[in-house]
C-alpha positions, 0 to 999 in steps of 0.5 A: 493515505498522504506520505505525511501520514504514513511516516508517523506510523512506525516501520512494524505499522507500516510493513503491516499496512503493506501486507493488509494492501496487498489482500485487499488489492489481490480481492480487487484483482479478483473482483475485476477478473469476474466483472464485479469491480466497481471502482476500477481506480482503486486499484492503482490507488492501493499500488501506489500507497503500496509504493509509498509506504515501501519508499518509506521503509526504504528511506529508514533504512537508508537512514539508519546505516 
């Protein structure tokens, strides 16, 4: 997902994103320790809309202090 469209979705939608990531990226992680992973970019893809959407959550917080 784009930062643009990650920021339109509220803090709750975006905390609830995170966790849904994080079971897919521990079933990748998974996959690929038993050799059956077929995209092995995936992974670093879903860290890093990981990263994302934590920086955004981050910058809220920032914002409203």
């Amino acid at each position: 997902m784009k930062a643009k469209e990650l920021r339109e979705l509220t803090t709750e939608e975006l905390l609830n994103k995170v966790e849904e990531l994080k079971a897919e990226l521990y079933n990748l992680r998974f996959a690929s320790a038993t050799g059956n992973l077929e995209k092995p970019s995936k992974v670093k893809d879903i860290r890093k809309t990981i990263a994302r959407i934590k920086l955004i959550i981050r910058e809220r917080e920032i914002e409203n202090k």
